[in-house]
MDAnalysis code that builds the backbone (N, CA, C; Angstrom):
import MDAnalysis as mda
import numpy as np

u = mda.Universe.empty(528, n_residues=176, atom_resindex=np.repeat(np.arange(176), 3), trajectory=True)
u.add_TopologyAttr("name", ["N", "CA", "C"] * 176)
u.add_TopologyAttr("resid", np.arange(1, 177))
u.add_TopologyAttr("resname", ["UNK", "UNK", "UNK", "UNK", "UNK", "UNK", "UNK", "UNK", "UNK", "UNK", "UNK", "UNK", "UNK", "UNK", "UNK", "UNK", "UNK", "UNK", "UNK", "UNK", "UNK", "UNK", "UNK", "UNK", "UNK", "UNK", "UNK", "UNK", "UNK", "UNK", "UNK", "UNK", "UNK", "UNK", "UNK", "UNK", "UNK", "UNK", "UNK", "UNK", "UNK", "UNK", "UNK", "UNK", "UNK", "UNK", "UNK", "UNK", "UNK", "UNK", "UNK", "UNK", "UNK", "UNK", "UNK", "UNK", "UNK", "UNK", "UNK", "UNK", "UNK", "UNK", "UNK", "UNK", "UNK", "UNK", "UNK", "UNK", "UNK", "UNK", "UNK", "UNK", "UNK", "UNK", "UNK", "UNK", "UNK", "UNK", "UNK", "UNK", "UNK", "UNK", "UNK", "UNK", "UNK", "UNK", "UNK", "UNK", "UNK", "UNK", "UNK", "UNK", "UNK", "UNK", "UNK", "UNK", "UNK", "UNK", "UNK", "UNK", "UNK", "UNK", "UNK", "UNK", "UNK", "UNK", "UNK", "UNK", "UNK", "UNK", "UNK", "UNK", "UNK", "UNK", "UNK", "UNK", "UNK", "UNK", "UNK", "UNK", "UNK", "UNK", "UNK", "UNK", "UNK", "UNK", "UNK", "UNK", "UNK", "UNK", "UNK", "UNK", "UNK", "UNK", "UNK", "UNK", "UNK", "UNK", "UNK", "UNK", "UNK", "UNK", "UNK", "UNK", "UNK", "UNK", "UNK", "UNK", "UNK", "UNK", "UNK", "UNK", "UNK", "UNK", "UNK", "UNK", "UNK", "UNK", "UNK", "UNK", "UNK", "UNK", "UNK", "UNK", "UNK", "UNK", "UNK", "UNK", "UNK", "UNK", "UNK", "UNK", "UNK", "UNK", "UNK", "UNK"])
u.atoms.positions = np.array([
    [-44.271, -11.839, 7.544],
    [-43.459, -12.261, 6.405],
    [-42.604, -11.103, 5.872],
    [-43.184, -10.179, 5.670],
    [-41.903, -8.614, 5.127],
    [-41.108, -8.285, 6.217],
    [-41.511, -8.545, 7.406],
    [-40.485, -8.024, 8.299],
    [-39.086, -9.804, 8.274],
    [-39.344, -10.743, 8.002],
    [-38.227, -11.686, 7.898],
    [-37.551, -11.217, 6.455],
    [-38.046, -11.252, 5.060],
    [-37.891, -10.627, 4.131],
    [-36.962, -9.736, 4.322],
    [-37.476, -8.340, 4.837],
    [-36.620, -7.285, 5.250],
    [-35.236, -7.723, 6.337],
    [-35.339, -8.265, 6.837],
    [-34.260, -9.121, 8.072],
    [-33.106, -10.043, 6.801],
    [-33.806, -10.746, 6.207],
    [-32.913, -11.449, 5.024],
    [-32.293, -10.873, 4.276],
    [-32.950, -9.928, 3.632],
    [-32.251, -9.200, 2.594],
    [-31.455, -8.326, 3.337],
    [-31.198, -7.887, 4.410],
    [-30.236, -6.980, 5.080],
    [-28.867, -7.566, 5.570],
    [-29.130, -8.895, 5.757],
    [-28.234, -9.891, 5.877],
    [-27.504, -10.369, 4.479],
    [-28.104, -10.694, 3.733],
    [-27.400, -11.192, 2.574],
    [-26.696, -9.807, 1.729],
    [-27.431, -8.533, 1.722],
    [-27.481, -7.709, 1.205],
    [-25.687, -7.169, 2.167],
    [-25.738, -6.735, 3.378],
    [-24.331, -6.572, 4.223],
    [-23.274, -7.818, 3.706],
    [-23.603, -9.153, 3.902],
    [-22.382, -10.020, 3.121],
    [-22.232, -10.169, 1.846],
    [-23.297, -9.598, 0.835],
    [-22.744, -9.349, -0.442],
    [-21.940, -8.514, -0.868],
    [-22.555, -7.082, -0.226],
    [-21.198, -5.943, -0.234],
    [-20.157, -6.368, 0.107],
    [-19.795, -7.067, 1.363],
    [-18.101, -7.228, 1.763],
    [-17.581, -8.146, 1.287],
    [-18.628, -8.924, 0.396],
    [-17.672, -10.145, -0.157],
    [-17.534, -9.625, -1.559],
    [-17.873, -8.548, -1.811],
    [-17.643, -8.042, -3.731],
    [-16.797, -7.111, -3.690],
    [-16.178, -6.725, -2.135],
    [-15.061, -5.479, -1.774],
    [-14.130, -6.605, -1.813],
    [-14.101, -7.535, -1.090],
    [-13.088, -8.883, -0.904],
    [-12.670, -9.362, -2.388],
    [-13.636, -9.858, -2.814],
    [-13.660, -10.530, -4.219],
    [-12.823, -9.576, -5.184],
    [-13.219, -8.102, -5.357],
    [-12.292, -7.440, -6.150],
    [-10.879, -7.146, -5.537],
    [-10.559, -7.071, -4.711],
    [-9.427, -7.503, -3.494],
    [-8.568, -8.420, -4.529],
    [-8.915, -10.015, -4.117],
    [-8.947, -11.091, -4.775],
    [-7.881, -11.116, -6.193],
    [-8.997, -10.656, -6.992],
    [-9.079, -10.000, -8.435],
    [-7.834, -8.990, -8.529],
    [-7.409, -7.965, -7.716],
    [-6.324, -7.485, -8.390],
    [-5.109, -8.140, -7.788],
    [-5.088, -8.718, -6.476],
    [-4.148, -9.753, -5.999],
    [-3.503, -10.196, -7.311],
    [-4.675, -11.342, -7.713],
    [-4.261, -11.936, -8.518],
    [-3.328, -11.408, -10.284],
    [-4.741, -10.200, -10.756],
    [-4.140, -9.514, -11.709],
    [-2.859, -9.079, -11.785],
    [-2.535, -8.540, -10.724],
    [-1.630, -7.381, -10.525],
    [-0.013, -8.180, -10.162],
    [-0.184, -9.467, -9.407],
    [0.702, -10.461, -9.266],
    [1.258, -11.241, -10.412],
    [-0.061, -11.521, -11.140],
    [0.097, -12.402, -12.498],
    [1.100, -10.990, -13.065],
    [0.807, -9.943, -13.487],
    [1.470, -8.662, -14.443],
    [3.199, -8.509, -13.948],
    [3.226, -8.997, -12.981],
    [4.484, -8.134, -12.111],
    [5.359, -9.455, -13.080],
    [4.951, -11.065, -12.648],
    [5.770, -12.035, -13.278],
    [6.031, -11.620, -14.585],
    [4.735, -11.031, -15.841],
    [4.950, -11.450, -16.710],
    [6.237, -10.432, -17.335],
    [6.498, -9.051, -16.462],
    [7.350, -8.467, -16.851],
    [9.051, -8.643, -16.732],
    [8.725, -9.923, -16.157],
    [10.150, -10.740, -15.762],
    [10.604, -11.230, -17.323],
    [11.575, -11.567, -17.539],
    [12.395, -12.084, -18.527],
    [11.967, -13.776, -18.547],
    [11.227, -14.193, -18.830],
    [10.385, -15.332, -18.945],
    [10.157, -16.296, -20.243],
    [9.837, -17.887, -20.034],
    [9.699, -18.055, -21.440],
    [7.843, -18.061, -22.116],
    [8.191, -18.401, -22.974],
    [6.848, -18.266, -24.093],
    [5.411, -19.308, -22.912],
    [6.094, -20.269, -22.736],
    [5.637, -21.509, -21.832],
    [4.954, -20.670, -20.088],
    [6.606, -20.612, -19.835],
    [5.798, -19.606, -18.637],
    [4.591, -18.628, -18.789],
    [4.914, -17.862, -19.734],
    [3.890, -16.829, -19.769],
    [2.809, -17.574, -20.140],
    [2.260, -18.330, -20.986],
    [1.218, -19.250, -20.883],
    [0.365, -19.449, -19.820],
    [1.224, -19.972, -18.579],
    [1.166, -20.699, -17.434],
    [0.522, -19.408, -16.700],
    [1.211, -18.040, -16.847],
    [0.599, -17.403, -15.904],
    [-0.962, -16.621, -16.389],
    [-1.137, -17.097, -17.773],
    [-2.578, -16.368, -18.317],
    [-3.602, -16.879, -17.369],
    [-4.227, -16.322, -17.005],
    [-5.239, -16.978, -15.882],
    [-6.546, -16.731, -16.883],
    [-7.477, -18.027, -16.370],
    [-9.222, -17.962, -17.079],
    [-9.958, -17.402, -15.612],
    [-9.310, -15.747, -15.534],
    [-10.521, -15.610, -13.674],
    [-11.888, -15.716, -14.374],
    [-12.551, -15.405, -15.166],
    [-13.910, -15.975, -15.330],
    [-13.797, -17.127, -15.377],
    [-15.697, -17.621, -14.120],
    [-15.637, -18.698, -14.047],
    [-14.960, -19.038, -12.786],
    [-14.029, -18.923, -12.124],
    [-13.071, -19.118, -10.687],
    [-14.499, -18.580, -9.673],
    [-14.245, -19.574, -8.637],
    [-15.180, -19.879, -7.813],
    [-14.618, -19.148, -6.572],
    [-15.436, -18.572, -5.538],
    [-14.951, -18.069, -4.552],
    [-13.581, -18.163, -4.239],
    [-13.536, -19.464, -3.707],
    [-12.668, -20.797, -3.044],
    [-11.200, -20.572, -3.932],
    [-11.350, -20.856, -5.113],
    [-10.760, -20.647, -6.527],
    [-9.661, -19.291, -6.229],
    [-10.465, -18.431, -6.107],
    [-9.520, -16.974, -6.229],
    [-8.790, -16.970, -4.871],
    [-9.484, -17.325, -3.663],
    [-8.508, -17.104, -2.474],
    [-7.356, -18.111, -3.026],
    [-7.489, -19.597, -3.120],
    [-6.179, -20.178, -3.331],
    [-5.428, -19.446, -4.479],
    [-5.923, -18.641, -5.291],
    [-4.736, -18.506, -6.665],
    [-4.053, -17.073, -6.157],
    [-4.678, -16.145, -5.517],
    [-4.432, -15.678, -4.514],
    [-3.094, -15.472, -3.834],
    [-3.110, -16.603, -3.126],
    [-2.295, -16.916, -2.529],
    [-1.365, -18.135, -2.530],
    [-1.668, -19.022, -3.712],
    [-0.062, -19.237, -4.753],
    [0.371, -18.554, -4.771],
    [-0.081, -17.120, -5.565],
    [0.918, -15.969, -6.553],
    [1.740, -15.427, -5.275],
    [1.110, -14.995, -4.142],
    [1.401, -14.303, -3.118],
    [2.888, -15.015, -2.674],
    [2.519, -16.393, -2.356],
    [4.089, -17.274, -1.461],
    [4.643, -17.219, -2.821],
    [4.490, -17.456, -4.176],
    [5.528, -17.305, -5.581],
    [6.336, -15.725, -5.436],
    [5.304, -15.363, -5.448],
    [5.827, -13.827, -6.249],
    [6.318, -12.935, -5.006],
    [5.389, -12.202, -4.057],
    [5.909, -11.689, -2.346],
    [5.877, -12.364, -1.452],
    [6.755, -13.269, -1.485],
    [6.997, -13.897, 0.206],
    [6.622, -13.424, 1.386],
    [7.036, -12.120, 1.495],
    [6.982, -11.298, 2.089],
    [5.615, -10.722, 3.047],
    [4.758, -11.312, 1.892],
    [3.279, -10.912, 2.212],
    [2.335, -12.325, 3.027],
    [3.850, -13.313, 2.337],
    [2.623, -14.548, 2.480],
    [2.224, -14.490, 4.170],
    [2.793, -14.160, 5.212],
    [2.272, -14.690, 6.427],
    [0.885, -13.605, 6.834],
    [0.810, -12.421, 6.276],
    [-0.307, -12.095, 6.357],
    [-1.085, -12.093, 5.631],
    [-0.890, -12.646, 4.345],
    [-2.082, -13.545, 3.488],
    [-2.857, -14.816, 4.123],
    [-1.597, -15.535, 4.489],
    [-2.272, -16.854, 5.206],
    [-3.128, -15.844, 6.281],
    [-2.555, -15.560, 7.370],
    [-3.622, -15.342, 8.055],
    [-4.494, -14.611, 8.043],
    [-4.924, -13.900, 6.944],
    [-6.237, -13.211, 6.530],
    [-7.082, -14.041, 5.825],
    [-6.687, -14.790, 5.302],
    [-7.592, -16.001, 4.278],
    [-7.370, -17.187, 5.225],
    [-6.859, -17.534, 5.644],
    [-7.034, -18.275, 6.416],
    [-7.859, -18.392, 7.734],
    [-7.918, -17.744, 8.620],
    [-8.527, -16.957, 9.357],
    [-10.269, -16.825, 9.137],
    [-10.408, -16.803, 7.608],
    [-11.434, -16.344, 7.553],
    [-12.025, -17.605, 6.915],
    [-11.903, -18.636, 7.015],
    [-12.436, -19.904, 6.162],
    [-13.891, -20.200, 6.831],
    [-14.191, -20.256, 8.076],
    [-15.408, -20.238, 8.720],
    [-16.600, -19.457, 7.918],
    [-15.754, -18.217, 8.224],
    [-16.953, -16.665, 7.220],
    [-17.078, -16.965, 5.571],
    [-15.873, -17.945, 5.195],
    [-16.287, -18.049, 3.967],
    [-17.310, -19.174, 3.536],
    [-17.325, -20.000, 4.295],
    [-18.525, -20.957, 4.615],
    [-20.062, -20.138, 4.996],
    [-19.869, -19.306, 5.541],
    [-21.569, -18.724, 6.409],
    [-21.717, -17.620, 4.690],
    [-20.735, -16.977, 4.203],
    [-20.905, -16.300, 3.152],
    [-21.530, -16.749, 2.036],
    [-21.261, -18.523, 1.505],
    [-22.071, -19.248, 0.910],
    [-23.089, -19.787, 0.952],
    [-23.342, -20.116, 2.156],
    [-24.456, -20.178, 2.829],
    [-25.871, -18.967, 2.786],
    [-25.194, -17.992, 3.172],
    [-25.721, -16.289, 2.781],
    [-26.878, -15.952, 1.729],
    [-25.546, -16.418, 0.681],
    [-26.126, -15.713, -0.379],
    [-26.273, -17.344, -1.436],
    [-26.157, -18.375, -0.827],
    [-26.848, -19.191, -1.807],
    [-28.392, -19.745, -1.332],
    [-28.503, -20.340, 0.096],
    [-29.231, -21.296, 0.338],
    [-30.254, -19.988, 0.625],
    [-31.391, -21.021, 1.431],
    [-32.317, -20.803, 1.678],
    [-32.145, -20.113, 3.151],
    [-33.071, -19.243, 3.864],
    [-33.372, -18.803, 4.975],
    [-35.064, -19.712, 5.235],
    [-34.312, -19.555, 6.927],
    [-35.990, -20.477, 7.421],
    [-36.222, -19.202, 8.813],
    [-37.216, -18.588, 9.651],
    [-37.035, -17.947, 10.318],
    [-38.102, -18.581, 11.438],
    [-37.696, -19.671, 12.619],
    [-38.625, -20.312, 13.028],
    [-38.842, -19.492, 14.309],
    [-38.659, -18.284, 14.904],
    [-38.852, -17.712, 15.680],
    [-39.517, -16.902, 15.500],
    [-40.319, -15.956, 16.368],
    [-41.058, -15.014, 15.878],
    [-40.520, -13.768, 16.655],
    [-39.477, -14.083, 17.392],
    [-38.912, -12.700, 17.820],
    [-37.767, -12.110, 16.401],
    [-37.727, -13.133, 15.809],
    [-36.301, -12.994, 14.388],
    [-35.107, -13.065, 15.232],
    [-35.223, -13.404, 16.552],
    [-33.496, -13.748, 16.931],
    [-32.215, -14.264, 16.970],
    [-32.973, -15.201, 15.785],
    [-32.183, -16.218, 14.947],
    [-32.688, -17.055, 14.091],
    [-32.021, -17.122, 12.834],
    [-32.406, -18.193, 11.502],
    [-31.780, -19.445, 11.553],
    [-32.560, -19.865, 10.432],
    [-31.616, -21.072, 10.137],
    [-31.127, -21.030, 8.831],
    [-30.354, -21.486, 7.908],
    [-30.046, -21.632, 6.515],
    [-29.852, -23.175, 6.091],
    [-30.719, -23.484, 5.329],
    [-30.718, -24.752, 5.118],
    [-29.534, -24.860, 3.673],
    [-28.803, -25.709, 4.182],
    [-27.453, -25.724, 3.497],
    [-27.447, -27.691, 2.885],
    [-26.724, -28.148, 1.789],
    [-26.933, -29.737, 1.869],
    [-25.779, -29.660, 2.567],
    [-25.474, -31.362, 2.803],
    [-24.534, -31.796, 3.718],
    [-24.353, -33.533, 3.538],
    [-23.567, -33.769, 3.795],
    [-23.142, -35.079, 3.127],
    [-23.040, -36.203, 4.516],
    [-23.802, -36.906, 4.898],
    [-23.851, -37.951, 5.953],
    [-23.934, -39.601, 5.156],
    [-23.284, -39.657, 5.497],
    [-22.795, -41.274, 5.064],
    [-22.945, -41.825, 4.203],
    [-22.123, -41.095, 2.990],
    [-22.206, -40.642, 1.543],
    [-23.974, -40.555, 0.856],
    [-24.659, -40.046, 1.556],
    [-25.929, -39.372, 1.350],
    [-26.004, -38.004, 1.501],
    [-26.166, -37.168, 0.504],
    [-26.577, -36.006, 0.451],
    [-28.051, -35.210, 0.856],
    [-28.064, -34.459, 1.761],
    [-29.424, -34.152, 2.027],
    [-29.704, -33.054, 2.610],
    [-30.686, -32.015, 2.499],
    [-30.529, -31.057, 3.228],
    [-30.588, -30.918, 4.981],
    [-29.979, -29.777, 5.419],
    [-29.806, -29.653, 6.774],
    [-29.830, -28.500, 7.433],
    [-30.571, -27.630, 8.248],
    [-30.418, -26.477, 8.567],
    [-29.301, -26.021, 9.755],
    [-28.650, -24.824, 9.386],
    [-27.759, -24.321, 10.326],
    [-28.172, -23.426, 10.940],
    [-28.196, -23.289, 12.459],
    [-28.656, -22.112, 13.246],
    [-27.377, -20.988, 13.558],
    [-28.173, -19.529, 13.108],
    [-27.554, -18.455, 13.231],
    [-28.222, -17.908, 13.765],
    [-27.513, -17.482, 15.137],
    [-28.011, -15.596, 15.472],
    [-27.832, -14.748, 14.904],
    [-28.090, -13.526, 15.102],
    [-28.448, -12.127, 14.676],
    [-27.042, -11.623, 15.413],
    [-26.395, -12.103, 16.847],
    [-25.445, -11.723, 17.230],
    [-24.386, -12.262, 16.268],
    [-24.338, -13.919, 15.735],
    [-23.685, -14.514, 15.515],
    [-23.442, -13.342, 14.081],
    [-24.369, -13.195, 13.481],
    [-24.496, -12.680, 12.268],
    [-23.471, -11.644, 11.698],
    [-23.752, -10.653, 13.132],
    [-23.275, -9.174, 13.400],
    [-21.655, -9.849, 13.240],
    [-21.098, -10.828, 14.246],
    [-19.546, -10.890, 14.642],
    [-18.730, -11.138, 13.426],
    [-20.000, -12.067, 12.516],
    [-19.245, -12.963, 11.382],
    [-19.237, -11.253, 10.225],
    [-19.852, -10.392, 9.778],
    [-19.959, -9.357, 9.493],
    [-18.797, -8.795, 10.280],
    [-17.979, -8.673, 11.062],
    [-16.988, -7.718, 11.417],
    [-15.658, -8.283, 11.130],
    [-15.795, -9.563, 11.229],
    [-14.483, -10.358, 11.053],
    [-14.619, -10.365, 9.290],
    [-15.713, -10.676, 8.387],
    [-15.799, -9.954, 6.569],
    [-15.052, -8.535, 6.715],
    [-15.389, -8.096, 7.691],
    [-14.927, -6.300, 7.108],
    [-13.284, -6.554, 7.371],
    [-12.981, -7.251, 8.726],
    [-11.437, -7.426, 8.813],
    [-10.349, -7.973, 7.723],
    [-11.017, -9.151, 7.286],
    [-10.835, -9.382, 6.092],
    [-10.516, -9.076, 4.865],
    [-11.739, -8.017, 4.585],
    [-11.536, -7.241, 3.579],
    [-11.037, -5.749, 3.808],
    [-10.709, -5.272, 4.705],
    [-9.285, -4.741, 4.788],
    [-8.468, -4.920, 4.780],
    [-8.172, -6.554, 5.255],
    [-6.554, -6.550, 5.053],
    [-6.060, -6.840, 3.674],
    [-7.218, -7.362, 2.574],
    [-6.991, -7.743, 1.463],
    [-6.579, -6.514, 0.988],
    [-6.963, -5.529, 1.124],
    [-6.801, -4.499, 0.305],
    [-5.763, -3.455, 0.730],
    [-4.869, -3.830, 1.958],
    [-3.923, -3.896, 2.594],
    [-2.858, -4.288, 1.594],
    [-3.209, -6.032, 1.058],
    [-2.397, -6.669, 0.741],
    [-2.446, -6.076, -0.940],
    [-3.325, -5.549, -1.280],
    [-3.497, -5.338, -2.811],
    [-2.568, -3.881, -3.072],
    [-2.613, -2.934, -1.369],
    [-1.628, -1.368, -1.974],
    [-0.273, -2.029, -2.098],
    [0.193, -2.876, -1.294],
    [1.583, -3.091, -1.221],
    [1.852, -3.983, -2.230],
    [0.921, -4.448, -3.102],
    [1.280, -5.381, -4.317],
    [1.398, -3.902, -5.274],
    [0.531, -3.169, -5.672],
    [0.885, -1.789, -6.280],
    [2.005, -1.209, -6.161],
    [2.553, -0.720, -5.228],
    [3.627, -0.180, -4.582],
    [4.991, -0.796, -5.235],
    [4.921, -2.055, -5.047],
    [5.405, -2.478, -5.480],
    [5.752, -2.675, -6.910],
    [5.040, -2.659, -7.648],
    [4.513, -2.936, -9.404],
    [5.181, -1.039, -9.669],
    [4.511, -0.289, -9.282],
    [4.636, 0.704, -9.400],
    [6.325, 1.017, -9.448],
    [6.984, 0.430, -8.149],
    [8.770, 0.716, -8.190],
    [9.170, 0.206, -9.023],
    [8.481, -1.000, -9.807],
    [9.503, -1.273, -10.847],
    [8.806, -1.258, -12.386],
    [7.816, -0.593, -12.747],
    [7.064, -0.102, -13.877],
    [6.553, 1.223, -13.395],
    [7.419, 1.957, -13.252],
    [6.617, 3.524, -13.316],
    [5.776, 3.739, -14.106],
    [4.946, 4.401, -13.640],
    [3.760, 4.785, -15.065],
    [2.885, 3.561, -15.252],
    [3.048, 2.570, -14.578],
    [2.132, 1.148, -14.991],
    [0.596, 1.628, -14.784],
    [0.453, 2.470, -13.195],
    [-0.776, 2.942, -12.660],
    [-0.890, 4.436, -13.436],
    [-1.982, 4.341, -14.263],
    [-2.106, 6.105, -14.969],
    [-2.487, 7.339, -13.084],
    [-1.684, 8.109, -13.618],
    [-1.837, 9.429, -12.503],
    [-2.873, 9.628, -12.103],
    [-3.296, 10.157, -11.080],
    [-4.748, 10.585, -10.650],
    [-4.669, 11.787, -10.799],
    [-6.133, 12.234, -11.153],
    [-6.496, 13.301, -11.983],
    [-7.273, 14.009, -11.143],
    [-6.660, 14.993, -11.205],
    [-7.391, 16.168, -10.185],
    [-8.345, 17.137, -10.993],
    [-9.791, 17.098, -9.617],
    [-10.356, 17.929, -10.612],
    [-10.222, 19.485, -10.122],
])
């Protein structure tokens, strides 16, 4: 039992990190996109429109708002937004899975779990287990890290940007 334990928590524990590097990704996407509009010459209404409630926004939630702002605001960015969030819709499924449901470990080599996830069969809801390898595990973990590099890819060149046309928006870095 501690050695599945230990196997679980190393798993959930690796896709929590890359999804809270992603997630803050996400988060300044969005921030930093919402800020750039509001310094536009805009009305009272608009600016309204762009106050966002991110508390509360659900995984799912932030990739799409995400990437509204992205095709609104940098066009430019949108085709490698889509295909970084897009791309990754599978991993964002096994990521919920991860870190919500349950682990079952019916092997005794640990060469693969299951995660019992619900699932909806002929408008009946009920639980269902999904089988994962340890390989499967590892790949879906490299394609998170791809991911969350490119987000943060997509988050310097949203800066960069903000930055050319609000100097001083980002305070200086401070040398020690």
């Amino acid at each position: 039992m501690v050695d599945t334990l230990n196997k679980e928590n190393l798993i959930r524990g690796r896709i929590v990190e890359i999804s809270a590097r992603i997630e803050n990704a996400l988060k300044a996407i969005i921030l930093l996109a919402t800020q750039n509009k509001m310094t536009l010459d805009i009305s009272e209404e608009e600016e309204k429109r762009l106050l966002i409630k991110y508390r509360g926004m659900r995984f799912d939630q932030k990739v799409s708002k995400a990437l509204d702002l992205i095709n609104e605001y940098y066009p430019t960015l949108k085709d490698k937004a889509q295909s970084t969030f897009n791309r990754a819709g599978e991993i964002f499924l096994y990521r919920h899975r991860v870190t919500h449901c349950t682990f079952e470990w019916p092997d005794k080599s640990l060469s693969y779990f299951h995660i019992w996830d619900i699932i909806e069969t002929d408008g009946v809801q009920h639980h269902a287990p999904f089988k994962y390898t340890i390989e499967q595990h590892l790949a879906n973990v490299e394609e998170f890290k791809r991911v969350a590099v490119a987000s943060l890819e997509i988050v310097q060149e949203i800066a960069k940007d903000i930055n050319g046309k609000l100097p001083g928006f980002f305070p200086p870095e401070v040398e020690e």
